[in-house]
C-alpha positions as protocol buffer text, in pm:
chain_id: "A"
residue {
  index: 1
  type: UNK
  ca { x: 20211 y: 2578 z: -9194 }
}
residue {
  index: 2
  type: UNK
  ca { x: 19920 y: 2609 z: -9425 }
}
residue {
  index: 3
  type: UNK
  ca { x: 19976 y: 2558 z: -9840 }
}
residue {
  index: 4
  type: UNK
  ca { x: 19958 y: 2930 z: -9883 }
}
residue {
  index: 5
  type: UNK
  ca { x: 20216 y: 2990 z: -9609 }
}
residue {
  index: 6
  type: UNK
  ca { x: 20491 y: 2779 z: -9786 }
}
residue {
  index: 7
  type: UNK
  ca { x: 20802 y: 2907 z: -9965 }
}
residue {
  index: 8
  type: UNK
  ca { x: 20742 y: 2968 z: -10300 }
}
residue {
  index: 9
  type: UNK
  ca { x: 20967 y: 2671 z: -10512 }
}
residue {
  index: 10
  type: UNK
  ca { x: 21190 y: 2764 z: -10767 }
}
residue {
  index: 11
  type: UNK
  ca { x: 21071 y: 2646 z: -11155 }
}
residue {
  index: 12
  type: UNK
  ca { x: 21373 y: 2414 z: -11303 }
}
residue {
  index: 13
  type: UNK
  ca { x: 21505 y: 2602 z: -11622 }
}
residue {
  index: 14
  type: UNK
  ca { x: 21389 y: 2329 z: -11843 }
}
residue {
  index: 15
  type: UNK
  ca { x: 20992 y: 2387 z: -11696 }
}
residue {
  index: 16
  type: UNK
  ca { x: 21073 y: 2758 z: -11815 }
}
residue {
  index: 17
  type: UNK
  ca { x: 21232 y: 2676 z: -12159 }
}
residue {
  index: 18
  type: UNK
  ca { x: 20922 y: 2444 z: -12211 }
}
residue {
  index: 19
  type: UNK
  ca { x: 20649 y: 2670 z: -12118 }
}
residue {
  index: 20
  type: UNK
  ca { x: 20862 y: 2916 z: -12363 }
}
residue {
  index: 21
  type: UNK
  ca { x: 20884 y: 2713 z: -12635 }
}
residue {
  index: 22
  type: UNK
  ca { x: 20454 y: 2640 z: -12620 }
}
residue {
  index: 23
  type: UNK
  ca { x: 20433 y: 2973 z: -12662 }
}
residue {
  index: 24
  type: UNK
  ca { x: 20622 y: 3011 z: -12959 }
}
residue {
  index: 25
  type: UNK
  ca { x: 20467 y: 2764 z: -13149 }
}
residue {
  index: 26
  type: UNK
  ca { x: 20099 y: 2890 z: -13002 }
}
residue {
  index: 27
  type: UNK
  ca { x: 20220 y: 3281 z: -13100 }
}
residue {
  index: 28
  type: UNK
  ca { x: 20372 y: 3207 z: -13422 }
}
residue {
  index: 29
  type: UNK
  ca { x: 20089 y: 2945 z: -13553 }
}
residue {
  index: 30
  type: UNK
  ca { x: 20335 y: 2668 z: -13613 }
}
residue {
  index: 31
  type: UNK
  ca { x: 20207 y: 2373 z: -13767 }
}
residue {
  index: 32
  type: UNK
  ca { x: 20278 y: 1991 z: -13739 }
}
residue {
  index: 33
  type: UNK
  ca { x: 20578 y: 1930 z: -13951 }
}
residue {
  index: 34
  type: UNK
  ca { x: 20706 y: 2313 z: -13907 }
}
residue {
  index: 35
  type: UNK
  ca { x: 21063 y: 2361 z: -13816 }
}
residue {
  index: 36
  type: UNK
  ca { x: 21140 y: 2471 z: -13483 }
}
residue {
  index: 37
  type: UNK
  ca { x: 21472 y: 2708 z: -13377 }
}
residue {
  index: 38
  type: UNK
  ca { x: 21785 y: 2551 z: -13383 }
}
residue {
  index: 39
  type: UNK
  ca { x: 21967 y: 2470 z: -12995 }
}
residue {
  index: 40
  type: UNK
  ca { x: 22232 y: 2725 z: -13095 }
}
residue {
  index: 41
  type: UNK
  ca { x: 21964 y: 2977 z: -13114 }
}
residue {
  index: 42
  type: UNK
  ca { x: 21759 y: 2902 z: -12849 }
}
residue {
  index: 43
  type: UNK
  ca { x: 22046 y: 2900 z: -12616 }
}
residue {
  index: 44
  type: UNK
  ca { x: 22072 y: 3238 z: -12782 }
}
residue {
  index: 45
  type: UNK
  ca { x: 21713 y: 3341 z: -12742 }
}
residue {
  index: 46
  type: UNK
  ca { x: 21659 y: 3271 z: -12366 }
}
residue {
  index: 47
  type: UNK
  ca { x: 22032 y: 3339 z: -12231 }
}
residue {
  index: 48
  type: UNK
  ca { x: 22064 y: 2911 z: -12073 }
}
residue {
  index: 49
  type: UNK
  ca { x: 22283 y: 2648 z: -12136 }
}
residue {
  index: 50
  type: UNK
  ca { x: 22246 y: 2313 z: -12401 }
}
residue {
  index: 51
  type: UNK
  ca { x: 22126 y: 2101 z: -12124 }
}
residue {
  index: 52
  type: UNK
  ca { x: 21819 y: 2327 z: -12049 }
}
residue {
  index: 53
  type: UNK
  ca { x: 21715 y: 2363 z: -12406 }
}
residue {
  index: 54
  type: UNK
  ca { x: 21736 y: 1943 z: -12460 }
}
residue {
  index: 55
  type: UNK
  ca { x: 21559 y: 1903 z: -12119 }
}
residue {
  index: 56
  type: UNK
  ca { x: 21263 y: 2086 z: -12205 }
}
residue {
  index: 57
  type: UNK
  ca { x: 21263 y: 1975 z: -12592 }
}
residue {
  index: 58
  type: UNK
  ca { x: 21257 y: 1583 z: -12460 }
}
residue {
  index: 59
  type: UNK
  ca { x: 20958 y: 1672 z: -12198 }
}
residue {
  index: 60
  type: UNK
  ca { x: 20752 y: 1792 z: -12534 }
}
residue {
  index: 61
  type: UNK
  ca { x: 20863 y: 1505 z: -12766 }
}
residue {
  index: 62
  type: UNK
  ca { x: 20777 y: 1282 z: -12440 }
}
residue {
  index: 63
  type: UNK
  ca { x: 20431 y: 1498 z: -12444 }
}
residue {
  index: 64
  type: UNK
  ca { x: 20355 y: 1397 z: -12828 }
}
residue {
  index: 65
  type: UNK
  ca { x: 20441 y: 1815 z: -12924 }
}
residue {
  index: 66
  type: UNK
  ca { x: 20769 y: 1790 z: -13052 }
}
residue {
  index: 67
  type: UNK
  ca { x: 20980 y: 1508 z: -13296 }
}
residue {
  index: 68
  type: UNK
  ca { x: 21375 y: 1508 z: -13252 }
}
residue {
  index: 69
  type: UNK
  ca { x: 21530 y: 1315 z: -13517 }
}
residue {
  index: 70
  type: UNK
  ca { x: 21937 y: 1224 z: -13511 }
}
residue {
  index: 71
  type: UNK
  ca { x: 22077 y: 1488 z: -13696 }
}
residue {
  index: 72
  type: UNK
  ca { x: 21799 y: 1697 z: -13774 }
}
residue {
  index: 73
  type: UNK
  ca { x: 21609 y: 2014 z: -13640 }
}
residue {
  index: 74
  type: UNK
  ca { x: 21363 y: 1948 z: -13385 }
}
residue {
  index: 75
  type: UNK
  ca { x: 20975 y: 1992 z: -13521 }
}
residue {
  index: 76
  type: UNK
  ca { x: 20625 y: 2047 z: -13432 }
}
residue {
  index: 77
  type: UNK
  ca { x: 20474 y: 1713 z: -13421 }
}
residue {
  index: 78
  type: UNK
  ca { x: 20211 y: 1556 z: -13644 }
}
residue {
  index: 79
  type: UNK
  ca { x: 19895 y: 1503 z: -13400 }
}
residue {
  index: 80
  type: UNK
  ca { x: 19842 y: 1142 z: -13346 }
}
residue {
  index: 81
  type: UNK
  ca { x: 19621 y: 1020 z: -13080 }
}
residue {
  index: 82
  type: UNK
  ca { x: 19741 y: 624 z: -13080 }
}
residue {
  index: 83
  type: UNK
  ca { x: 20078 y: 804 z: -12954 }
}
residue {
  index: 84
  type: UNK
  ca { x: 19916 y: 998 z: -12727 }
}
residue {
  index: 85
  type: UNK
  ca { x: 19787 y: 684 z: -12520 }
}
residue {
  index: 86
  type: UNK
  ca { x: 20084 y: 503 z: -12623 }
}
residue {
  index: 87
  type: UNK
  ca { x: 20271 y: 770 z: -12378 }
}
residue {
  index: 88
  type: UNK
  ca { x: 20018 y: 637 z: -12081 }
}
residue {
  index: 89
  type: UNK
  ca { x: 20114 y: 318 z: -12147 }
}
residue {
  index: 90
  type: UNK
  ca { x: 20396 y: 306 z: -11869 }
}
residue {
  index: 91
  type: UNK
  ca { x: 20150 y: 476 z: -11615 }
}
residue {
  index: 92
  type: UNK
  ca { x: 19884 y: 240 z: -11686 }
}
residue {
  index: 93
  type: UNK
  ca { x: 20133 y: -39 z: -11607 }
}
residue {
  index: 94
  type: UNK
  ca { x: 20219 y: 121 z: -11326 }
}
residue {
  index: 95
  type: UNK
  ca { x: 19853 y: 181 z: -11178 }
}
residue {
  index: 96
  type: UNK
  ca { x: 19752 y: -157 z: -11300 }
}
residue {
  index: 97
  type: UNK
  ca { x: 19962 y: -372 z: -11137 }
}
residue {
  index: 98
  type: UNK
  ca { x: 19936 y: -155 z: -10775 }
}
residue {
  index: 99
  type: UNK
  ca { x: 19559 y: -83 z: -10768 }
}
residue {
  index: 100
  type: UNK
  ca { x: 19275 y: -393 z: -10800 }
}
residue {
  index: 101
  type: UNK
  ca { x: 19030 y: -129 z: -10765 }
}
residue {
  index: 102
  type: UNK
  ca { x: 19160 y: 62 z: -11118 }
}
residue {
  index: 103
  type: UNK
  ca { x: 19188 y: -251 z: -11329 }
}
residue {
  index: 104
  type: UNK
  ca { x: 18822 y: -348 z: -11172 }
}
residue {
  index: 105
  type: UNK
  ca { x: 18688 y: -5 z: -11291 }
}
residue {
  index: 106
  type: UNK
  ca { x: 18862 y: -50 z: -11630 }
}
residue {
  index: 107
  type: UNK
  ca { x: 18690 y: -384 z: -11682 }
}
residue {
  index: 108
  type: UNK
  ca { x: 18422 y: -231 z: -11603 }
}
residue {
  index: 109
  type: UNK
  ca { x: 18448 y: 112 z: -11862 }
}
residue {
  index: 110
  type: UNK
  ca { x: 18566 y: -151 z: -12118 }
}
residue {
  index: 111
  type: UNK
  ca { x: 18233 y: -328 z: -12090 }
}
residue {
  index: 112
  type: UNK
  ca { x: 18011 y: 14 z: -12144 }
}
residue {
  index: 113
  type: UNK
  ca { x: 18283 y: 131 z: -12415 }
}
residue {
  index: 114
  type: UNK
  ca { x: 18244 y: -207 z: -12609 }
}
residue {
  index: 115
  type: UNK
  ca { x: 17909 y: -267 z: -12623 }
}
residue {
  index: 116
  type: UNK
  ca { x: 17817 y: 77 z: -12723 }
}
residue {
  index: 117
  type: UNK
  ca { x: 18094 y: 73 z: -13029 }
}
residue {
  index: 118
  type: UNK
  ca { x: 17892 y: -281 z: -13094 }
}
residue {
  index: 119
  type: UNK
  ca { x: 17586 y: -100 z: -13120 }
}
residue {
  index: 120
  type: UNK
  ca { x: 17697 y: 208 z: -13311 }
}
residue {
  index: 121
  type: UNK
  ca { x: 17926 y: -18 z: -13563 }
}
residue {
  index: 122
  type: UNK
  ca { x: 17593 y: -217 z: -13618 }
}
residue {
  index: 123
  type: UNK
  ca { x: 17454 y: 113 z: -13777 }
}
residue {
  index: 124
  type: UNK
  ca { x: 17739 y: 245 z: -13966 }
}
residue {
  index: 125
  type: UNK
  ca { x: 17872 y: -43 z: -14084 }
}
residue {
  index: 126
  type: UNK
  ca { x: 18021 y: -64 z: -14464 }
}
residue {
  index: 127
  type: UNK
  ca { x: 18061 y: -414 z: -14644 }
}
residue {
  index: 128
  type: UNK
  ca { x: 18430 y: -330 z: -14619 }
}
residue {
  index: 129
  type: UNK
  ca { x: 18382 y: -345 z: -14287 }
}
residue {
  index: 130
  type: UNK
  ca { x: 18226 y: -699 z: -14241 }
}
residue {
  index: 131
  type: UNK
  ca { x: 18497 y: -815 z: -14485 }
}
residue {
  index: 132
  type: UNK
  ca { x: 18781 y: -656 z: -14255 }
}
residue {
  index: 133
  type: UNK
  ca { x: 18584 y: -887 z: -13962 }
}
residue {
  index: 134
  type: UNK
  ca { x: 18509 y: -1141 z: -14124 }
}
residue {
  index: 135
  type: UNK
  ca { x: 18881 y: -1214 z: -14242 }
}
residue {
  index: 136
  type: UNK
  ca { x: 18985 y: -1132 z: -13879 }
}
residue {
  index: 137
  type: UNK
  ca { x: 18781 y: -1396 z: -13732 }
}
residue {
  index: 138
  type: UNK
  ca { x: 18898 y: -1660 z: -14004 }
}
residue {
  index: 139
  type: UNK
  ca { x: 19255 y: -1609 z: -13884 }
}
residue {
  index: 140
  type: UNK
  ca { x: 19161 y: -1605 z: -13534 }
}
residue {
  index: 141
  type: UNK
  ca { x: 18989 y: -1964 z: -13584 }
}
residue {
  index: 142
  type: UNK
  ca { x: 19318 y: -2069 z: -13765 }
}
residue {
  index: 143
  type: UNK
  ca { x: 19513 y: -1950 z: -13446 }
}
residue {
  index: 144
  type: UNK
  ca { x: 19366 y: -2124 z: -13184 }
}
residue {
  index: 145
  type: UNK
  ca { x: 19659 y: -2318 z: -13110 }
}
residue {
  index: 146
  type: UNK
  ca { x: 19872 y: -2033 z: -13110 }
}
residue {
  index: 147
  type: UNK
  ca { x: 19832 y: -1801 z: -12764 }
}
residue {
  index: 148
  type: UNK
  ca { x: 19998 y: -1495 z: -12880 }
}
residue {
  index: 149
  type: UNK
  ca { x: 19824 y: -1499 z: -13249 }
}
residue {
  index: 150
  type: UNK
  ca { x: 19496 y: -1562 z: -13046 }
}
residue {
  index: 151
  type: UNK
  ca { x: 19523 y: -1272 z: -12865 }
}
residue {
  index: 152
  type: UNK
  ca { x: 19688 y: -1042 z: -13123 }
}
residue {
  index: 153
  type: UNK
  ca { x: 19363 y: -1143 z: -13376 }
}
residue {
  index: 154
  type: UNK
  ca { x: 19119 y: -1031 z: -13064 }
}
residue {
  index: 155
  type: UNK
  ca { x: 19240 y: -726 z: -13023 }
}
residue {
  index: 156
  type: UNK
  ca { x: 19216 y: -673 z: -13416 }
}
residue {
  index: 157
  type: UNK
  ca { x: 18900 y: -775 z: -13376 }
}
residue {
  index: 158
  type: UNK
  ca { x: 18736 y: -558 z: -13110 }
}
residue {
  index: 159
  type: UNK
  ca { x: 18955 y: -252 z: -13307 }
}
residue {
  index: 160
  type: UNK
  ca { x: 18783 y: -325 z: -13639 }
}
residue {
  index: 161
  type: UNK
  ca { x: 18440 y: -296 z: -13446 }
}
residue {
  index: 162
  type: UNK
  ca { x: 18541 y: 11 z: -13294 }
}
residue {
  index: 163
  type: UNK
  ca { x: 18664 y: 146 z: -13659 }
}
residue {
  index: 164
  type: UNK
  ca { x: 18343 y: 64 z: -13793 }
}
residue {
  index: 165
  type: UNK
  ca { x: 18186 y: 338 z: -13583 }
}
residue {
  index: 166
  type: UNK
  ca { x: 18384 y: 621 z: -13807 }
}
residue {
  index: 167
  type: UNK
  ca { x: 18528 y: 802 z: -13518 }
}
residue {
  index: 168
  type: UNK
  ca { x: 18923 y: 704 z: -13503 }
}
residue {
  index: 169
  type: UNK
  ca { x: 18921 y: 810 z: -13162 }
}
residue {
  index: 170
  type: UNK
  ca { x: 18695 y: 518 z: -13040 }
}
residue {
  index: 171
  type: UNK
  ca { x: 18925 y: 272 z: -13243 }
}
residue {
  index: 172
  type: UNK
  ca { x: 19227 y: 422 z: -13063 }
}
residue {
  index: 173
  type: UNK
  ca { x: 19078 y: 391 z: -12710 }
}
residue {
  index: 174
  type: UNK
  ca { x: 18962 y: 73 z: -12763 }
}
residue {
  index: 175
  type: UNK
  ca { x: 19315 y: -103 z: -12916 }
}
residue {
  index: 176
  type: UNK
  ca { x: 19428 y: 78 z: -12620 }
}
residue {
  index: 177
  type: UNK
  ca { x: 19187 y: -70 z: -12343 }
}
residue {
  index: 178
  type: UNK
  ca { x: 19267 y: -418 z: -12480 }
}
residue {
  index: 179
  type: UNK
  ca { x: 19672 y: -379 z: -12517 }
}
residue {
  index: 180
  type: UNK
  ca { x: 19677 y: -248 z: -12161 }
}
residue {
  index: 181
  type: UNK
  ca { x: 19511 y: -546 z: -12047 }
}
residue {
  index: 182
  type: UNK
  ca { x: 19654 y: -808 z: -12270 }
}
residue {
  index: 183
  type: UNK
  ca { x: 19994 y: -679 z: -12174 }
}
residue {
  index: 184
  type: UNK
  ca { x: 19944 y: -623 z: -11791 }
}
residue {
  index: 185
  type: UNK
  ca { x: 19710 y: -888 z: -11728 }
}
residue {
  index: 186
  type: UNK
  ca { x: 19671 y: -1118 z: -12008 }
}
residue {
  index: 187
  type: UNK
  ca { x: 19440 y: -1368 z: -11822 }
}
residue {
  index: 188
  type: UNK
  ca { x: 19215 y: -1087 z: -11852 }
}
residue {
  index: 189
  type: UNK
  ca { x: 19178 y: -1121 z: -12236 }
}
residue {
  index: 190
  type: UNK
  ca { x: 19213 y: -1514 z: -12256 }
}
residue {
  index: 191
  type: UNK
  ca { x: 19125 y: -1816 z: -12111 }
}
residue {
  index: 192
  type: UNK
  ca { x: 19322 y: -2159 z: -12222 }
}
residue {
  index: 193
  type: UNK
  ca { x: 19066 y: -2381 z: -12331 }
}
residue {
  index: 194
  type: UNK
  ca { x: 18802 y: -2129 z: -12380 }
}
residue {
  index: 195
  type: UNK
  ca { x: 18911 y: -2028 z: -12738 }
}
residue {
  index: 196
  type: UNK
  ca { x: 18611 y: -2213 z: -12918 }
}
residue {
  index: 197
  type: UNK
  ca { x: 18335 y: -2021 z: -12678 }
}
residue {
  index: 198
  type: UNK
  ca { x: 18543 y: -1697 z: -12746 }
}
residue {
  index: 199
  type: UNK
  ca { x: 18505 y: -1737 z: -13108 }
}
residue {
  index: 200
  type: UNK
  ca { x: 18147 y: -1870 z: -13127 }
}
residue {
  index: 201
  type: UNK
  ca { x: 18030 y: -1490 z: -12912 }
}
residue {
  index: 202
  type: UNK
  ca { x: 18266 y: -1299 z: -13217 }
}
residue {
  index: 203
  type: UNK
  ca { x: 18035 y: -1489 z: -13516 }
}
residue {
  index: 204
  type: UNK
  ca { x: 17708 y: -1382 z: -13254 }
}
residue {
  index: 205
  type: UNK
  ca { x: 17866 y: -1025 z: -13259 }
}
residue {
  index: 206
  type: UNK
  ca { x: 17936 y: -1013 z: -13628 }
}
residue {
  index: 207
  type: UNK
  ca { x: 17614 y: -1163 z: -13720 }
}
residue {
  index: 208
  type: UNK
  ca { x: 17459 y: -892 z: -13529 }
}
residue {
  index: 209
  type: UNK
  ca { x: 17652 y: -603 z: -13709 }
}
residue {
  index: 210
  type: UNK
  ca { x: 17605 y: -785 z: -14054 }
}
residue {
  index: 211
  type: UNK
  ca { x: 17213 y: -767 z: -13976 }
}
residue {
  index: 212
  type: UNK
  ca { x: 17246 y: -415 z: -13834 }
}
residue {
  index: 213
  type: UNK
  ca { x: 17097 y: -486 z: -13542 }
}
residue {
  index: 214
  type: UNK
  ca { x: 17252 y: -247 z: -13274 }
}
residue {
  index: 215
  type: UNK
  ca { x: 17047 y: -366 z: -13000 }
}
residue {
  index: 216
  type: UNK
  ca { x: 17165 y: -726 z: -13074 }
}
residue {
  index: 217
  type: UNK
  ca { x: 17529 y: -632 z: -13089 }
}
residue {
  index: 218
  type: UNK
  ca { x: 17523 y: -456 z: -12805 }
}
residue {
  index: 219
  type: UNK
  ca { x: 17381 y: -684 z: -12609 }
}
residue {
  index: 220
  type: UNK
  ca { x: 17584 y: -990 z: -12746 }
}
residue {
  index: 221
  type: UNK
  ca { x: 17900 y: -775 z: -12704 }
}
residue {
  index: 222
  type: UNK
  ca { x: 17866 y: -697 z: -12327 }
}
residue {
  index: 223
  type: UNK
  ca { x: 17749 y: -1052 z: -12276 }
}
residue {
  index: 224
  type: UNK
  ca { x: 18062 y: -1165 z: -12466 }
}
residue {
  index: 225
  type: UNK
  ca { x: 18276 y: -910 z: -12214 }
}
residue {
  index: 226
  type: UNK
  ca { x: 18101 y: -1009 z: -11862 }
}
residue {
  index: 227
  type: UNK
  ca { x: 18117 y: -1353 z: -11895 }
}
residue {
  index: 228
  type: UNK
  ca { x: 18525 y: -1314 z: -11916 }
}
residue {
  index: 229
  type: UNK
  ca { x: 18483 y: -1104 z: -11682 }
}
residue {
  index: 230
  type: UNK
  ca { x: 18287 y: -1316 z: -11420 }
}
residue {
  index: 231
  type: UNK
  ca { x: 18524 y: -1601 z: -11529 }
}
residue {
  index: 232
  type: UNK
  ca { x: 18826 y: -1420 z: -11413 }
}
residue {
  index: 233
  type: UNK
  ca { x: 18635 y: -1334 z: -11090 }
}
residue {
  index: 234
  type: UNK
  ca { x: 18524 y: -1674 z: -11029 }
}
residue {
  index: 235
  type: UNK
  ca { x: 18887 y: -1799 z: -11076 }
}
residue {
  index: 236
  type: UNK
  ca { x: 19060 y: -1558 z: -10824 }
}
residue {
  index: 237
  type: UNK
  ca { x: 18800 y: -1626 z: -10497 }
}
């Protein structure tokens, strides 16, 4: 039996609520922060039970659309991309620790995605912005000792690059690229006994940006990325 051949399914009554409830807030141009109806009146509205109505208002809270607060009316939700990936986090962990191939082609997106923030933060740069890294990779030479602070100040690092560029949405992606590695495969991010050669390619980077050189801090950036990358490789043969 071919795909168009088979039964129709029925929608569950929470799918139907949802796709409902999009529309209201599309049709009546409700913004972030805006009060949605009550689950008296929605049960109201659309004829269904309580279970229906929290079903589908969970699915959009789980989909970044909606905030539910204990004891308060359900409303639109402020946009907020670092939630938005925060959601994939789960599914990343899940793909990540099935699928070589993905985290290979991640390593590999992080490297293009670095660099170029590297190379774009070299030209867009504010003093503020040195400062930020600067005081980043003084704590990170205090932590060196200290695994978890080692890694926490790397990420912060690599994010402060990435903020440099003045697009928030590269910062997000790139905390995010890190986190998902650091917390699914932290060997990915560190190497014991490798901090002092992690630390001496951050001052090449920075020195780069502080010069505004893009080329330069591209180029030091991806060489900074591949050689943990090759070192991982070489490790797991």
């Amino acid at each position: 039996m071919t795909s168009i051949e088979q039964p129709l399914q029925r929608r569950k009554l929470s799918d139907e609520i949802q796709d409902r409830l999009l529309d209201l807030i599309k049709l009546e141009g409700l913004q972030p922060g805006e009060i949605l109806p009550s689950e008296r009146e929605l049960m109201r509205r659309y004829e269904v039970g309580r279970p229906a109505i929290r079903e589908a208002m969970q699915n959009l809270q789980r989909m970044g659309l909606v905030s539910i607060r204990h004891g308060g009316r359900p409303r639109v939700a402020e946009p907020s991309v670092d939630r938005m990936i925060a959601q994939m986090s789960e599914s990343m962990h899940h793909v990540l620790s099935h699928s070589n191939s993905t985290m290979d082609h991640l390593k590999e997106a992080r490297v293009t995605f670095e660099a170029e923030m590297a190379r774009i933060a070299a030209g867009n740069r504010t003093e503020d912005d040195l400062a930020q890294l600067h005081s980043i990779l003084v704590k990170q030479h205090e932590l060196g000792a200290d695994p978890a602070g080692f890694i926490k100040c790397d990420g912060e690092f690599h994010r402060a690059i990435a903020a440099a560029s003045g697009n928030p949405i590269f910062e997000s992606l790139s905390f995010a690229m890190f986190n998902w590695m650091a917390r699914f495969h932290s060997d990915q991010v560190r190497k014991p006994g490798l901090e002092k050669l992690t630390l001496e390619e951050h001052e090449e980077i920075l020195e780069a940006i502080s010069e505004k050189d893009a080329v330069k801090a591209g180029v030091a950036m991806r060489n900074h990325l591949e050689r943990a990358n090759a070192l991982y490789h070489k490790e797991n043969l």
